[in-house]
C-alpha positions, 0 to 999 in steps of 0.5 A, a space after each residue: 420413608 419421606 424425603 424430611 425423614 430422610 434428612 434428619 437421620 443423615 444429619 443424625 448419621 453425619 454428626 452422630 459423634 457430636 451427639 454421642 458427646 453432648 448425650 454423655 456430657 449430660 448423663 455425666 453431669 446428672 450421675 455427679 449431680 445425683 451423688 451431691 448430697 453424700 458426705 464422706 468420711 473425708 469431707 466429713 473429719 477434714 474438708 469441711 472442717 478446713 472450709 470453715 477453718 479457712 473462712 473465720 480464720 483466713 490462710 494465716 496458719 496452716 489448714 490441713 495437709 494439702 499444698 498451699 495452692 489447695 488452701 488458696 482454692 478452698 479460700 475462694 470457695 468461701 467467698 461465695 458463701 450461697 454454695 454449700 461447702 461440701 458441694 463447692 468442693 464437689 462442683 471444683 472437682 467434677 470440673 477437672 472430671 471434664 478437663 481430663 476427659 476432653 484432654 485424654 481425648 485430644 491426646 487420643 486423637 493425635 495418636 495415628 489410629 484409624 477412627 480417630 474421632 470415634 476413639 476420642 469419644 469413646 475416651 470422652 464417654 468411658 472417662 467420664 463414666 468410669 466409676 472410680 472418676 465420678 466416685 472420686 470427685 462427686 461423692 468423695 470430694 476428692 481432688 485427684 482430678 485436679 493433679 491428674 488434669 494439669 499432668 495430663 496436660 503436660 503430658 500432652 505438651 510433653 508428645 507436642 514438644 512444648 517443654 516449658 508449658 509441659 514443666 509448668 502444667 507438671 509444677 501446678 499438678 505438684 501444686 494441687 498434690 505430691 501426688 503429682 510425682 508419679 507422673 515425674 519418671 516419664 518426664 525424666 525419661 523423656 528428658 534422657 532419650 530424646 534430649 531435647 532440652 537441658 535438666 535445668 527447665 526442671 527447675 520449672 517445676 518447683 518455680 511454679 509450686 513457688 509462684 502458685 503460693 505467692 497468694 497466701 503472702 497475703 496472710 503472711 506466709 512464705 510461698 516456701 511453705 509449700 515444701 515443707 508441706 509436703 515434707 511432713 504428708 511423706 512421713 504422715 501414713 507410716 504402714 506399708 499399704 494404706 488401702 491399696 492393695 499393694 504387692 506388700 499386703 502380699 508380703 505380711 501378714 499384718 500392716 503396721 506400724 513396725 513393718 513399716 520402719 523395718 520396710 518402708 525404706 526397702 520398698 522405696 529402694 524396690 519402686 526406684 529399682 524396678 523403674 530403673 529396670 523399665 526405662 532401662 530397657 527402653 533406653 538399651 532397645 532405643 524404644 522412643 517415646 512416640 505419642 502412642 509409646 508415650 502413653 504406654 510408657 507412662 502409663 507402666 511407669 505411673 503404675 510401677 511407682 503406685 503399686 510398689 510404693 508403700 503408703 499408698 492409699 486407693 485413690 492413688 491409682 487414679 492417674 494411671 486408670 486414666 492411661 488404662 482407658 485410653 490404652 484400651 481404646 487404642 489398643 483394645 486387647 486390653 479392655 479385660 485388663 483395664 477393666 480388672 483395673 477399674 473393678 479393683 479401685 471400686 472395690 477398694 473405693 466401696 470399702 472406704 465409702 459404704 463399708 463394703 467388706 473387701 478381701 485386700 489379699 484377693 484383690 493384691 493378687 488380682 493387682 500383680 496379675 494385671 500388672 504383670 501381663 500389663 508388663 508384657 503386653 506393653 512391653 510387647 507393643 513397644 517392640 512390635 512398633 520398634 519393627 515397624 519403624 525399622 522396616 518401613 526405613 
């Protein structure tokens, strides 16, 4: 080997991270670019209907059943009338796909691990893979990227103790989707065992949900509207599970409407109580929230609150699969499970988007199963740090 061949591959060698980070990037920017064209049922019967709603008519009434700050973003699509609508969507969307991934790997890297800058990548590369995230935003055109990024953010501000920005990036996840509240439980948990600052900063969040809809006032609307926005999307999929293969498509044999009145309030009392239950437990053994325990935490009680809620759609596992990758490059004893995870929601998202025949019930059983020994395996590693703190005082 010459002395010029040499060089190059310990340059190679001593920026290889960097490069594994600019190689995905573009392997990810070409899957999502290579999924651009596919049209959705959803962007189909809604998005692209609210599009043109939206440009010929302005934001004087209501478009959809998305947050006011959705609306406004979908405004500013059409003022750039050279980018296909579907396709503005999409481009909005798998920026945030990015935003996620870079702020999941910064929160992995804070975390004390040996190999920091290789787990980072690894969370990097394995997110911006992950079938469900390049599904979701470049062939769904969806926006659960955009709610999930701002949480993530906040949960980040959150581990560094910046309350006010983590309640405001929280504010502005609520602004894109309701969707946002299942994020809410750690931030109270937080708020109640480290106690660091008054209940009263949570009013942070509705004051951005206000500010974000200042914009539509321009048509004529109240930023208060928002609120009553979401107050209908609660009531708009009255079944017990919506394509989610839930622990209540284990309990009926039918998934109607009937269930859910006889049901739906039960099952919200359950997901309340089962919360309770965890963070309970963590309060009583004083298991704090350090930024590893946090990501934990969060990732149980979002989980918790996805697959015991009822309506819940397929999508909405998206914010915890997120904290499953990164669990499971910090704690790789985990991998089959996020990887069970990953293969549910794309079995699930296959269903809706290419009509693949599923069977939900194997797929709930499957669900409480991971869920089940994620419980305990977490569980587990909160106590085992526990120790650790204890003996090294």
């Amino acid at each position: 080997m010459n002395s010029l061949e040499r060089k190059i591959l310990d340059k190679v060698e001593n920026y290889l991270p960097q490069i594994v980070f600019v190689v995905v990037s573009l392997i990810g920017f070409y899957i999502r670019f290579y999924l651009r064209t596919i049209v959705s049922g959803d962007a189909h019967m809604c998005l692209m209907p609210w599009y043109n709603a939206i440009a010929e008519n302005g934001l004087y009434t209501q478009v959809g059943d998305y947050g006011m700050l959705y609306q406004f973003v979908i405004w500013l699509m059409t003022r750039f009338p050279g980018i296909p609508n579907l396709f503005a969507y999409k481009i909005f969307s798998c920026f945030f796909d990015y935003v996620i991934a870079i702020t999941a790997a910064v929160i992995v890297y804070r975390i004390d691990t040996d190999d920091k800058c290789w787990r980072s990548v690894a969370v990097y590369s394995l997110i911006l893979l992950c079938p469900t995230v390049f599904i979701n935003s470049a062939a769904w055109a969806q926006c659960d990227a955009v709610y999930t990024a701002f949480a993530l953010l906040g949960i980040y501000c959150l581990d560094k103790e910046k309350y006010n920005w983590a309640l405001v990036f929280l504010g502005i996840s609520f602004s894109f989707k309701l969707h946002a509240f299942f994020v809410l439980p750690i931030f109270l948990f937080y708020y109640f065992i480290k106690r660091r600052f008054s209940i009263i900063r949570f009013l942070i969040i509705p004051l951005m949900m206000v500010v974000t809809a200042l914009p539509l006032a321009f048509w004529g609307r109240s930023p208060l509207e928002t609120f009553s926005i979401y107050a209908k999307q609660t009531s708009s999929y009255p079944l017990m599970s919506n394509e989610y293969p839930s622990v209540w498509l284990l309990m009926f044999s039918e998934n109607n409407e009937a269930q859910y009145e006889c049901m739906g309030a039960v099952a919200i009392v359950i997901t309340v109580c089962v919360l309770a239950l965890l963070m309970g437990g963590w309060i009583r053994n004083k298991y704090m929230p350090t930024n590893r325990n946090l990501l934990l935490m969060t990732f149980l009680l979002t989980y918790s609150c996805v697959f015991f809620l009822p309506s819940m759609h397929e999508r909405y596992g998206y914010a915890y699969e997120i904290c499953a990758i990164m669990i499971a490059v910090i704690l790789p004893k985990t991998i089959p499970l996020a990887t069970s995870l990953i293969a549910v929601s794309t079995c699930t998202y296959s269903a809706y988007l290419f009509c693949s025949d599923v069977d939900y019930i194997k797929l709930s059983w499957l669900n409480l199963f991971v869920y089940v020994i994620y419980v305990l395996v977490l569980n587990k590693e909160l106590i085992s740090e526990k120790e650790e703190v204890s003996d090294s005082e």
